[in-house]
N, C-alpha and C positions, 0 to 999 in steps of 0.2 A: 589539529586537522583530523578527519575524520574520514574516509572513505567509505561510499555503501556501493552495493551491487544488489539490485533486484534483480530476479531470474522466476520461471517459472510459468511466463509470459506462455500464448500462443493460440492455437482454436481452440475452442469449445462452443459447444451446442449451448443454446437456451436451453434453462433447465438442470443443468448440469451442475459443474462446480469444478473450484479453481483455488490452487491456493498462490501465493505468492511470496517467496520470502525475501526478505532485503536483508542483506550481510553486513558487518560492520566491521571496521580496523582503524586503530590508530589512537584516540584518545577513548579515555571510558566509554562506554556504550552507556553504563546505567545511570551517567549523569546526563544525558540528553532525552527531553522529549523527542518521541516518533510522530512519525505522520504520513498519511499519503493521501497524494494528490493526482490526479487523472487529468489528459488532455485529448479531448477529442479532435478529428478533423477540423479544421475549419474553425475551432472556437478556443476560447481561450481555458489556461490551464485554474484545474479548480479543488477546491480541500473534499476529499472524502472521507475522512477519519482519523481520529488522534488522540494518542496514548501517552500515559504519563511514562515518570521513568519508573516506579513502581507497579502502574498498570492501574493504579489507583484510580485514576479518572481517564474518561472514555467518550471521548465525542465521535459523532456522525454526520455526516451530512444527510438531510432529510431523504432526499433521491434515492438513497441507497440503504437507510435505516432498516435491518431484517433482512436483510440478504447479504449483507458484508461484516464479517467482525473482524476486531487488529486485533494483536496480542503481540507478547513482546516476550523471550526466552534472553534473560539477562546472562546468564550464565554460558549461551551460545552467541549472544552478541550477534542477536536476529531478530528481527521483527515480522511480522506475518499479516498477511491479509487475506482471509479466505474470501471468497465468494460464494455463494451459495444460490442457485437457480440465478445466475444472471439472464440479463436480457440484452440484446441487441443493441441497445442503447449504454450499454455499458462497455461497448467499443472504444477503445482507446490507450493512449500510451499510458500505463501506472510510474510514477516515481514517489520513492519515499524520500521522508527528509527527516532529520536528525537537528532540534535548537532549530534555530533561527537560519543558517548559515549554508548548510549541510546538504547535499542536494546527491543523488543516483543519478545514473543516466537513463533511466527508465526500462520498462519491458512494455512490450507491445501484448495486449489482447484481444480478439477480436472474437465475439459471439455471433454464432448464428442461428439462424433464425428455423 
């Protein structure tokens, strides 16, 4: 089992910047792939980025490519999402996820405009 907790959620300006970390407990952290995922209102939940356990390979989702980077602190058994000038449209719940299984209960952020 694995427990994560994202935090760091909440307003921000367009523009601005945001980081978000997701906590981990319970089995190794540095044998599980990260990832996070966002849900907006109204739509369904969707991938924005994911990190290996090494940090060795790094995916994006194109919507967010240059404004968002993951990274991963193995040694803290955290993972990280920053933001970087979000936009409006990047309103929504963040959850990360850990392998396959693994799920946060998300943080809320909401940009304005």
């Amino acid at each position: 089992q694995v427990q994560l907790v994202e935090s760091g959620g909440g307003l921000v300006q367009a523009g601005g910047s945001l980081r978000l970390p997701c906590a981990a407990s319970g089995r190794a952290f540095s044998n599980y792939a990260m990832a996070w995922f966002r849900q907006a209102p109204g739509k369904e939940r969707e991938f924005v980025a994911s990190i290996s356990w090494n940090g060795g390979v790094i995916s994006y989702a194109n919507s967010v490519e240059g404004r968002i980077t993951i990274s991963r602190d193995n040694a803290k058994n955290t993972a990280y999402l920053q933001m970087t000038s979000p936009k409006p449209e990047d309103t929504a719940v963040y959850y990360c996820k850990a392998g396959r299984n693994y799920w946060g209960q998300g943080t809320q952020v909401t940009v304005s405009s």
